[in-house]
Every structure is written in structure tokens, then in C-alpha cells.
Phi, psi and omega in degrees: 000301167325294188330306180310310183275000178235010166271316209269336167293307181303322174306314196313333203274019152282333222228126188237143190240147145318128165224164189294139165312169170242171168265103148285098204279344196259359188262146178194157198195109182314153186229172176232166143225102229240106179240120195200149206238094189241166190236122157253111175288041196318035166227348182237337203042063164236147176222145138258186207197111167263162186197135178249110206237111170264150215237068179292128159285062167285346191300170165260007183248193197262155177217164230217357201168132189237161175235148143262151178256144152256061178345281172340329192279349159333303167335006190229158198278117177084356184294174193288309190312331171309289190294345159325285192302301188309334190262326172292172202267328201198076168279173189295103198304343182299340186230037161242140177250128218339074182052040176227155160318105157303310181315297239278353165263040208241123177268207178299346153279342184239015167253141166311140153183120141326056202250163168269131155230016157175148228217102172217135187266128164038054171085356194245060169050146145212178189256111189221178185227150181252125182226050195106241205253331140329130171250065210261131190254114166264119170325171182234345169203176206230140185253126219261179177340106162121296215293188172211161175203154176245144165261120176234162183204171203223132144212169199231140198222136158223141180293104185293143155325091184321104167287275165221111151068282173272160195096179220258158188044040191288179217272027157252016162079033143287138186311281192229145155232113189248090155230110197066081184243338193224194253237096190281132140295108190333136154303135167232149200195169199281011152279347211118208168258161172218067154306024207322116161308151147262121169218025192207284189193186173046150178219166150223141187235189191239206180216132188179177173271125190273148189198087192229145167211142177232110185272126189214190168294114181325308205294344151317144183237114176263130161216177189145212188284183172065159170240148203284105174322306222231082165270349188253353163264332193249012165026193201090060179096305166287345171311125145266149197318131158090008184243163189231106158282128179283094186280143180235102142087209200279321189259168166227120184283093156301092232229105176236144176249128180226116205257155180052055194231179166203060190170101200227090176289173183172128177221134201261132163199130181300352176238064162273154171261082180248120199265170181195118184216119168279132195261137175286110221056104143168151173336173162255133169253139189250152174231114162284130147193171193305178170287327205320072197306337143296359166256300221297316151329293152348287205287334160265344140329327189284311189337275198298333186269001196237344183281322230264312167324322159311284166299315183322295181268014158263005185247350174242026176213291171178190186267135154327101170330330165247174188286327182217163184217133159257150184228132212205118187275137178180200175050234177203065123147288156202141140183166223259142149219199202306147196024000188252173169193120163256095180240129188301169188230336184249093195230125158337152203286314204299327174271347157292307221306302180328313170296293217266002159314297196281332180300287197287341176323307171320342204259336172271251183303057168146331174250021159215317181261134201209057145310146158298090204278355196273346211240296209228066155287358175269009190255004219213263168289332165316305205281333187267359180275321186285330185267347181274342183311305205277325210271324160314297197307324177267325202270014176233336188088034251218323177053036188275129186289334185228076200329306196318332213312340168290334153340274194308313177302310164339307199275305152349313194270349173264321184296321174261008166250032175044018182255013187298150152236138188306142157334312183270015171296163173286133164307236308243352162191068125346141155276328200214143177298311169322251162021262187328326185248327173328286196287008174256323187276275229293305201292263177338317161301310176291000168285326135332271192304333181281317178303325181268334172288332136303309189256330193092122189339259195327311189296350184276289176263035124328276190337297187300315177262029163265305168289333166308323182312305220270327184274317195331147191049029166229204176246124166260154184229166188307316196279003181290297188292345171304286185284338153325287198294328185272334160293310213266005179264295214077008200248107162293123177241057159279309213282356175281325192281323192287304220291311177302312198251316184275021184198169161250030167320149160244147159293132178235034200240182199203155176264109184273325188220129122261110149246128168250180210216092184060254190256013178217174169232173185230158228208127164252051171285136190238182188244119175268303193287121170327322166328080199275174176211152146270148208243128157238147182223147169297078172263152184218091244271188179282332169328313190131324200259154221259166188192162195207138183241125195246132174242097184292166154272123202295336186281358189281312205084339209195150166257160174276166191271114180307144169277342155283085179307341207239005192235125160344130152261154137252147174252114155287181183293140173311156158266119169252137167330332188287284174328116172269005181237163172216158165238162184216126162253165175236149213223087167190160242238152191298311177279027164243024179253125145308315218171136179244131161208154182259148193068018186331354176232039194331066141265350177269143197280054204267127179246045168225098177233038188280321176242039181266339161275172178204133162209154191267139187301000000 
């Protein structure tokens, strides 16, 4: 009975409408245009660089001072990120060495580092200090509403001994992983600046057009962001048919342009393996990987399952924006950049399949909706845990009655070790990485899955993809999927949204009494948990046959759609939050009830669901 009823929630999440965008006439958002030209030294791993950033002033106030982040300077014995690792209680087993900071042994050659050397706006000096990972610059003319400036600069780099997510020789033997490489500008946004240290995890960026040429050893295979300008000059895979590439002298000049992004990777290896499948509607998708005969079978199996991830979320979010997609062995483990991915390779085929599920999710969920992943990672990995759940389920065969359920077990589990933090903690400063991936991956899905247990299966993915319409190419904030979700619902979620993401309230509720009272019974639920929710409950007559009683929350304003189409709904009287007890009666006698349960699709996250039930004794 039970089954029957969360098989009939998961199905509503096919059927989807398209909608129109809105105007957000009051939203303004800085853009960059970004030209840059670096040499890579594959024996020393140093590269320089030049970069021409012209600066758009969409904001209304005038500005007096700009940041660069230098990632790479992370990258060194005492930097905060060292000391990050050394100090936390359950640092990131990807950067520990028997329970020490691999920065912190890494020597002069095998540490990162990023510098600017030189700096000038619109032809003019300016004054700037290197403060870590910080670049902080006072302008030579302060750039007012409205206005533009160009910045050119000189900077010089080397590529750390593969850490985290970027960098050289990682432990499946790729050359280079180049992310968060050269010298970015910081977001100012109607918050401000966002000079973020890197010292942990998540970025923000600003949106705008890339122009990169990267000059390297001929014998390198590049992939990464962007599309390759010169393909007939540099052949690796990309040579159109009947055509010879002429190699001149040692090197070869890569030219790639990524037009509307805020992010731009790239990774180089001389045994690269580059695979290409033009998707029917849809991108060229690219495969980056070793020579290895042992990946290969793997990594051409992913092709048709990285095609069917493809269509999945673009029919379920929206349609994918560009033109190409990579898929790329690098990094430590996966992560999304602009048209791209750096994902390990040497993997069971289920668990490559996975990575790069969740990986392209990100191409969606951050690289077109461009949260602030430093403020609000659970709107970044949540929203990419919940749409990658479902995209498993159908494109692996996976028949899960409930995809989230590992969300849940997360989240139960963080919630009973007493280490929760609000939602609205800084990523970076998590007490424990545990706390810190619950509540961005498991906890951020489930704001999603829960969200359909409120408003209703369909009315949820309306939402999303009504919120993709309405944010693509912007920075969306927590109350952006809020009010999306509260137009296309008719349903008020200020307390979902505070009580969820902004406190560590729990759901709580339980069936306190059944009585009966003559020819009816009366039903006693009480709210243990701070949270409020709305309730559905499940009776399960002595016949076999089944019926649901839906108890809005009075603060909602409004009701869901049943979820059941095919089982009796009754709308009972509202529950207002303050009152801890409800009586719900039912009007038929205690002994013609089987069975009580609250929640029959155990999507609301109730973390006692010891007493979510009832059967007569």
C-alpha cells in the first residue's frame, strides 16, 4: 500500500511544463572581458602570462578598489589552507598524508604560487598588495556608475604538486590540471565585494567572455573550457578531415574563446585519448583520457550514458546552453567548471558514471544559475545532488522508490551527531568537513525533495525549471527559488525557507493517541519538533482499502494538489504552529482502521519516524 503510494509521488516528477521568464528589472551584475595569453613551461611547470580585463561598472555605486583571488598561492607550507588542514578535527583525507597537510611538506618546487608584476588601469599605475591568495588593487581612477576600465597585467605561475582539484602529476598520472589558475576578479554584487580567501572550498565569479591562448609542448593534448578557434592548426583529435597539421618548432599555440561564463579550466597531457560525439540537438561532447587499455572500455561506455545525462537535464531544468561539453580525467576526484569537468578516471564504470552525472549537473546548478557557493553551497550542491538522484535513477536503471534516500540517511545522521550548523554557515568555516558536505550535498537535496512534499510533485518541477528561466546567467540568492516556488505554488514558504536553511529546527511529528469516541475516532498528533510542516496522513481501512487525510499548515496559506490521484483525499481544518497537539477525527470507528502513518512517501524529513505510525494491537 505504502509502495504503491511513493511510486505514485516519483512518477509526478516526469511530467513538466515549460514557462516563460520574468523580468527582473531592479537586478544589475558586473561582466569582465578576459584576454590572455600564457606559456607553459612543461619541465619546470611555471608558466607566465599576460591578461587584458576590460571591467564593466554595472553596479550604482562608484568604485575606488578591485580584488583578484591567486588561488595557487594556497598552495604553500603556512598558507590559511595549511593551517586550515592542520587544525581541523576531520580534515579532507584528499590532502592528508598519514594524518598530516601535504602542503605543509611540499617544497620549493612542488608549491604553488600565483604573482602579479605588474599591473596597469587604463595605461596608469596602480597601487596594489599581494595578501595570500588576495590580490587587493586601489584603483588610479575610481570607476563610476555605469562606466568601464581596462586592466592589463603581467603575471607569473606555478603549478603545485596535485593537491586539491588543481594541479600537476595527480595520482592517475595527468600532467596538468589547470583550475584556478591565473589571476580572477573578485565578485562585487548588491553585497558588495567578495574577496573570499581560498581556504577550503566554493568560488564566485563574475560573468563574462574568455579569450585565452595557451602556448605548450606540441606533444600535449588540451581540453577544457571554451571552443578551440585554431583546430586545423593543432590536430590532437580536433583536425578537420583531409587536412595536416604543420608543427612550428617545439610548441604549439592553443586559442580557445568561452563566450558568457565566469570560469575558465583547462587541462593538458601528452597520453591523452580525445574522444568527440555530436549529440543530435544537442552539444559536441568531448572525452578527455589516458592512453590506458585498461580505462578504455570504461571511458567509451560513459559516452552514450554522458549523452542520455545530457537530455535528462535538459528536459528537466532547461536546455543546455552551449555549444560543447568535456568530460576530462584530472583533478582529485570531480569538479564542475565552465562547459567542462575534471573527473578521476580510474573508476568502476558505475562510479565514473556518477561523477560525471553530478559533475554536469553543476553545468546547471552553478554554471548557469551562479550562486554564491561560498554563502549558499547548499543551493549549488544540494540542487546538483537532487537533480543528479533522479538522473541516476532513470539513465543506470537504479528503480529506487525513493532516489533522495541516501539525502536522508545524511541528513538523520548529522542531526544525531549534534554537529548541525545552519545552512547559512560560511563553507569555510564548517566546525568539521562532515557538518559542512551533509548540509550542502544531503540537507540542500533534500530542500528540493521536501519542497515537493510541500507545494507538489509537479508544482516543484515547474519551479526549477521556471527558476532556471527566470536566473540563467545570473547570481540567484536563496529567496530567488523561494519566490519562484511561492508564484507558481500560491503556497507562502517564508517559514520553509528560514526554518530550513537559516536555524538547525527539526521536524518532529508523532502520533500521540488513537481514540475511540462512539462511531468515530479521533487521531491525536502532536509537533514534537520546532519545524512546522504540513501533514499527510495515510489511514488504512480493516478492507485493505486505503484513504489520506492532508492537514495544510495554516501559515502556508494555501494547499497542494493531491498527491495521491487515485486514493480519497479529506482536506482537514488548518494546523497553526503554536498549538502542539491537533485532534483529526475520522468518522468511521477505531476498529475499522488497520493502520496509521504519517507521511506515506517519507519525503518530509522527520527525524523520529518511530512514531509516525499506528496498528492496533
Amino acid at each position: 500500500m505504502i509502495k504503491l503510494a511513493k511510486k505514485i509521488v516519483f512518477a509526478l516528477l516526469c511530467g513538466l511544463t515549460t514557462l516563460i521568464a520574468q523580468n527582473e528589472n531592479s537586478y544589475w551584475q558586473q561582466h569582465v572581458d578576459y584576454t590572455m595569453s600564457v606559456d607553459m613551461d612543461v619541465e619546470t611547470y611555471q608558466y607566465t602570462g599576460t591578461q587584458k580585463l576590460v571591467y564593466t561598472n554595472n553596479s550604482p555605486e562608484t568604485i575606488n578598489r578591485v580584488y583578484y583571488h591567486l588561488y595557487f598561492n594556497a598552495f604553500q607550507p603556512g598558507s590559511e589552507m595549511d593551517i586550515r588542514l592542520q587544525t581541523i578535527k576531520d580534515g579532507d583525507d584528499r590532502m592528508m598524508n598519514e594524518g598530516e597537510s601535504r602542503i605543509s611538506s611540499l617544497t620549493e618546487s612542488e608549491m604553488g604560487y600565483l604573482h602579479v608584476t605588474e599591473l596597469t588601469q587604463d595605461g596608469s599605475n596602480v597601487t596594489f598588495n599581494e595578501e595570500e591568495t588576495i590580490l587587493v588593487v586601489d584603483l588610479a581612477t575610481p570607476i563610476p556608475s555605469g562606466g568601464k576600465t581596462t586592466f592589463d597585467m603581467v603575471f607569473k605561475g606555478q603549478v603545485p604538486l596535485q593537491i586539491r582539484r588543481s594541479g600537476r602529476n595527480n595520482s592517475e598520472g595527468i600532467a596538468l590540471s589547470m583550475s584556478q589558475w591565473y589571476p580572477k576578479l573578485a565578485e562585487y554584487d548588491f553585497e558588495g565585494w567578495h574577496p573570499n580567501p581560498y581556504i577550503a572550498r566554493e568560488f564566485h565569479g563574475v560573468w563574462g567572455d574568455f579569450d585565452v591562448r595557451i602556448t605548450i609542448d606540441k606533444n600535449y593534448t588540451i581540453g577544457g573550457s571554451g571552443y578551440l578557434q585554431n583546430p586545423n592548426e593543432i590536430g590532437h583529435g580536433y583536425e578537420v578531415e583531409g587536412t595536416k597539421v604543420k608543427s612550428k618548432g617545439k610548441t604549439l599555440t592553443w586559442h580557445f574563446k568561452a563566450p558568457n561564463v565566469h570560469d575558465f579550466m583547462w587541462a593538458a597531457d601528452p597520453e591523452y585519448v580525445h574522444d568527440s560525439v555530436k549529440m543530435e540537438n544537442g552539444p559536441t561532447l568531448h572525452f578527455f583520457y589516458k592512453d590506458k587499455p585498461e580505462l578504455e572500455e570504461n571511458w567509451k561506455k560513459l559516452q552514450p550514458k554522458t549523452i542520455a545525462a545530457m537530455e535528462f537535464f535538459s528536459k528537466n531544468i532547461g536546455q543546455y546552453p552551449y555549444e560543447q561539453y568535456s568530460v576530462i580525467q584530472g583533478g582529485d576526484g570531480g569538479m564542475e567548471y565552465a562547459m567542462s569537468t575534471l573527473i578521476t578516471g580510474e573508476r568502476k564504470f558505475g562510479s565514473l558514471v556518477g561523477v560525471m552525472v553530478h559533475e554536469m549537473a553543476h553545468s546547471w546548478f552553478q554554471h548557469v544559475l551562479a550562486t554564491n557557493e561560498s554563502k549558499h553551497s547548499w543551493m549549488d550542491e544540494g540542487f546538483t545532488s537532487f537533480i543528479s538522484s533522479l538522473c541516476m535513477n532513470e539513465i543506470m536503471e537504479q528503480n529506487k522508490e525513493n532516489p533522495f534516500e541516501g539525502s536522508y540517511k545524511g541528513y538523520y545522521a548529522l542531526v544525531k551527531s549534534g554537529k548541525e550548523q545552519p545552512q547559512t554557515t560560511h563553507s569555510d568555516r564548517y566546525d568539521l568537513n562532515f557538518a559542512y558536505g551533509i548540509a550542502a550535498y544531503s540537507k540542500g537535496s533534500i530542500f528540493l525533495s521536501q519542497l515537493g512534499y510541500v507545494i507538489g510533485q509537479e508544482k516543484l518541477m515547474e519551479t526549477i525549471r521556471r527558476y532556471f528561466e527566470d536566473f540563467k546567467f545570473k547570481h540567484p540568492v536563496p529567496n530567488d527559488i523561494k519566490r519562484t516556488a511561492e508564484k507558481l505554488s500560491g503556497i507562502e514558504l517564508d517559514w520553509y525557507l528560514m526554518d530550513w536553511t537559516q536555524t538547525t529546527n527539526t521536524i518532529d511529528y508523532g502520533i500521540k493517541e488513537v481514540v475511540e469516541e462512539g462511531e468515530k475516532t479521533k487521531i491525536v498528533l502532536e509537533r514534537i519538533g520546532l519545524m512546522p510542516m504540513p501533514l499527510d496522513i495515510l489511514v488504512v481501512n480493516a478492507d485493505g482499502s486505503q484513504e489520506t487525510y492532508y492537514i495544510p499548515l495554516r501559515m502556508m496559506r494555501g494547499e497542494k494538489e493531491n498527491p495521491y490521484s487515485n486514493i480519497k483525499r479529506t482536506i482537514a481544518d488548518d494546523w497553526a504552529w503554536a498549538y502542539p497537539t491537533y485532534e483529526l477525527i475520522i468518522d468511521k470507528p477505531k476498529e475499522n482502521i488497520a493502520g496509521i502513518l504519517i507521511d506515506p512517501s517519507k519525503l518530509m524529513a522527520d527525524v523520529n519516524q518511530e512514531n509516525n505510525g499506528y496498528q492496533p494491537e
